[in-house]
Each structure stands twice: as C-alpha cells, then as structure tokens.
N, CA, C and O of each residue as an XYZ file, in Angstrom:
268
protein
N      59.327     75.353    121.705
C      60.226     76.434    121.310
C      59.451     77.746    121.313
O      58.237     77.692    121.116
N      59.969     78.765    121.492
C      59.480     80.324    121.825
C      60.207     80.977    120.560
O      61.283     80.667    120.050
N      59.216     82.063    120.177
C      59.912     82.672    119.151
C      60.924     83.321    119.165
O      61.561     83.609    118.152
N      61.267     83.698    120.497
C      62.759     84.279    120.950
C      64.168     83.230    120.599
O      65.300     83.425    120.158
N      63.422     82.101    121.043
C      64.844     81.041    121.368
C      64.690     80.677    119.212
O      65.708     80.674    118.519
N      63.523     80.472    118.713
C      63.725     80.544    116.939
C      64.158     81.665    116.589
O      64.852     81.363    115.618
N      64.239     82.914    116.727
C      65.225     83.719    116.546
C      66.437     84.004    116.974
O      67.068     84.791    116.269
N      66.908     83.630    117.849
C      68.330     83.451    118.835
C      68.586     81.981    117.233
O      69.214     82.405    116.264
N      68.387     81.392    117.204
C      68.941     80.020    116.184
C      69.014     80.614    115.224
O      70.083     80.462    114.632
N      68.026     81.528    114.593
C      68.644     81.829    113.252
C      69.670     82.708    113.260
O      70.487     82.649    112.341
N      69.789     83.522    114.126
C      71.167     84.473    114.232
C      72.165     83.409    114.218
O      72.863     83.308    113.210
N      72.341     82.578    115.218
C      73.765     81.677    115.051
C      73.981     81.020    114.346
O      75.116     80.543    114.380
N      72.943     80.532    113.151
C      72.702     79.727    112.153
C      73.685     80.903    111.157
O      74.796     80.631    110.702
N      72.825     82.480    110.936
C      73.315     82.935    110.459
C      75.270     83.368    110.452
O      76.047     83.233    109.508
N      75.544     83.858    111.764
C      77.000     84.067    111.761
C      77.777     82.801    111.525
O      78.911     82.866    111.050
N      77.184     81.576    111.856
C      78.142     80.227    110.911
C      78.258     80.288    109.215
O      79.188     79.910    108.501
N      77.122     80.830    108.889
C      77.298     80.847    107.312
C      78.071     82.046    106.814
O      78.718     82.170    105.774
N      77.886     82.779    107.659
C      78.909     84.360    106.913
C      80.276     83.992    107.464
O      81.217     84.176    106.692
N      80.604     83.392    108.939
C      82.114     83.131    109.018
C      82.465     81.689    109.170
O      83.484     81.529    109.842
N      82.130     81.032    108.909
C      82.523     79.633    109.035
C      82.860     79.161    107.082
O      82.162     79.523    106.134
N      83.871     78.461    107.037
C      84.045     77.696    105.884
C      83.470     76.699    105.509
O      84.207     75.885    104.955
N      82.256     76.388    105.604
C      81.377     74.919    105.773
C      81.179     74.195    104.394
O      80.808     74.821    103.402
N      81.390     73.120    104.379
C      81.209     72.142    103.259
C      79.748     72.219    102.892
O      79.043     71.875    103.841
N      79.125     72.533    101.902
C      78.107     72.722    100.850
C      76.801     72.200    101.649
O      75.784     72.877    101.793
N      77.001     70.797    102.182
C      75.802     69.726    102.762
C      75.748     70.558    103.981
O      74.751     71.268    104.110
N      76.661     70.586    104.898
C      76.561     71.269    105.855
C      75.944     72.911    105.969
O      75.511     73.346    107.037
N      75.978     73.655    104.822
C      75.715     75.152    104.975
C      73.866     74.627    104.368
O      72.798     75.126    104.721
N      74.129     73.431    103.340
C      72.470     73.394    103.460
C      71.086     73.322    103.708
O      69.923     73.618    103.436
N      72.389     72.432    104.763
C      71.728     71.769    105.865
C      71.051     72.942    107.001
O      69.936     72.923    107.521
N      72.327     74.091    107.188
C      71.581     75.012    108.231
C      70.889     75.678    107.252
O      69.829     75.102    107.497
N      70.650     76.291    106.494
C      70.109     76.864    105.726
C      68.316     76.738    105.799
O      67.541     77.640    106.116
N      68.010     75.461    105.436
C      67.072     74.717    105.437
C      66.411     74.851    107.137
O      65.304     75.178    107.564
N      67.359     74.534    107.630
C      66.581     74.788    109.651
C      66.337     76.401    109.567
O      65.325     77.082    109.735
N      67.150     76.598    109.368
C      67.043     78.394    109.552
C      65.644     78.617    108.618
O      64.859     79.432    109.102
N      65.188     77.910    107.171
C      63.779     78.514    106.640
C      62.909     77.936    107.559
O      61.831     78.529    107.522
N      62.925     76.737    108.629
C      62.585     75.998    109.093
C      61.833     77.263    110.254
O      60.705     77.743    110.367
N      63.025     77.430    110.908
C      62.567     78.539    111.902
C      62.230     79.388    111.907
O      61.788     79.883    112.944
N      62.256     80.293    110.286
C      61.500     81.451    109.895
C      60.039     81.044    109.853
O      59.239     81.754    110.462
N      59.706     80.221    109.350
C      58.342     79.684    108.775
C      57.589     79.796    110.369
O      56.553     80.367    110.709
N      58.201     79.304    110.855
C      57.514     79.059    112.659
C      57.470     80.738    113.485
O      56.839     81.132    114.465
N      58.161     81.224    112.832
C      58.501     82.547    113.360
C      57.491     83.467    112.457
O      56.855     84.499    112.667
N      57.589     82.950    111.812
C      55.902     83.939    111.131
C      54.818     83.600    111.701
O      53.907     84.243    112.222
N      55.021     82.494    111.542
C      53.198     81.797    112.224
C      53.132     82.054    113.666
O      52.030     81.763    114.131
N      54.182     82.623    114.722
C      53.948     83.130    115.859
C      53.805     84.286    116.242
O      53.373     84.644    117.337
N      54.253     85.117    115.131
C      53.475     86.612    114.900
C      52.893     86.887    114.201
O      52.671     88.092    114.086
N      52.306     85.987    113.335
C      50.733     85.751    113.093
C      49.559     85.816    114.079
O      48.620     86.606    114.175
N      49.920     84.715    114.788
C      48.979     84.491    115.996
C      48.883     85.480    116.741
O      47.793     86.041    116.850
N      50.147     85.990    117.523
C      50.441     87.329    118.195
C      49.267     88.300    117.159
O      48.055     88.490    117.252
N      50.066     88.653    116.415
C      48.914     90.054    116.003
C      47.355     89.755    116.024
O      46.440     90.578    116.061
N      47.279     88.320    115.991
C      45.434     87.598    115.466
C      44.875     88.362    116.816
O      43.822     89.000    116.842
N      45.831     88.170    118.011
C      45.315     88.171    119.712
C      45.423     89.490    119.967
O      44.496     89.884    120.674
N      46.226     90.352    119.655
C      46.327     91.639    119.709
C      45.019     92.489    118.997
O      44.601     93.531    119.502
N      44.530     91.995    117.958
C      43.927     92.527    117.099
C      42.130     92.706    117.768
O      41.273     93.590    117.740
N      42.287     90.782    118.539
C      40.678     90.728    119.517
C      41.341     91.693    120.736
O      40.736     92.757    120.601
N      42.000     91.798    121.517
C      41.850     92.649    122.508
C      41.799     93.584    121.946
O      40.961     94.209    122.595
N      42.182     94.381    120.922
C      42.252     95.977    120.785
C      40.418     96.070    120.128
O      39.689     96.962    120.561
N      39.903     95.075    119.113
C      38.639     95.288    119.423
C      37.562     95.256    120.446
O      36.454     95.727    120.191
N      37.911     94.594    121.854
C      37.725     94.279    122.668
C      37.536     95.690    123.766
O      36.688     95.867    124.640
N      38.456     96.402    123.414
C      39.008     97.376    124.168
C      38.150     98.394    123.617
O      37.502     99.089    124.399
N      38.048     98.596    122.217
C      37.015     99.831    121.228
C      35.863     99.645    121.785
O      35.168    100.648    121.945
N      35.304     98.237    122.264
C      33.970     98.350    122.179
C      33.797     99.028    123.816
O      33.181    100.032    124.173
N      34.393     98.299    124.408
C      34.365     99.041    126.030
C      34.193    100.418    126.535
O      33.496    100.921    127.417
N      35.690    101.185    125.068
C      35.389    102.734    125.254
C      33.861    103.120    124.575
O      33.256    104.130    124.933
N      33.471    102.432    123.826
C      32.535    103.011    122.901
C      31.384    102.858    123.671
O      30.659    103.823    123.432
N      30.734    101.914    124.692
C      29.943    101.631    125.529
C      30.244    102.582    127.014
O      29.221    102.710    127.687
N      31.420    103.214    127.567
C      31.153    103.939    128.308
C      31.203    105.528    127.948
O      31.460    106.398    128.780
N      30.865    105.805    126.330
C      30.624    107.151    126.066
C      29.666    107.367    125.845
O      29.337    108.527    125.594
C-alpha cells in the first residue's frame, strides 16, 4: 500500500461515517481501519522527511565544499 492509496481509504472511510446510517459494529469497525491507516500514514512521512532530511544534508555539504 502507498500512502496515497492509505489516504484515498481514509477519505471514503470518512464520507461513509458522516453520510451513511451504519450500525455501531460497523462504524467501529471503519473507524478502527481508518486509525489503522493513519498510524501507517505517519510512519510514511516519517520516513519521507528521515530521507529528505539526508539529502538536504547531503546537498549543504556539497555547497559548502565547493565554496
């Protein structure tokens, strides 16, 4: 799963719970996937920024070595 397609799920997760009439088990049920997919959705822009963070030091040291 890609963090796009875990965010695409929690949106539709979400508009079932604001317009759908769902029986209690059922809204808990998405509820629970949806923290499911947040949790995963942090930890992939976690990582993202971890990798962003070595190239941009990566990048300082380069300018700093050709000045």
């Amino acid at each position: 799963m890609t963090f796009e397609d875990a965010i695409k799920e929690i949106e539709e997760i979400i508009q079932k719970l604001e317009n759908e009439n769902l029986p209690l088990n059922t809204a808990q049920e998405l509820f629970e996937r949806a923290s499911t997919l947040a949790k995963f959705s942090q930890e992939e822009l976690a990582k993202s920024s971890g990798k962003l963070l070595q190239v941009k030091k990566e990048l300082d040291k380069i300018v700093e070595e050709e000045i």
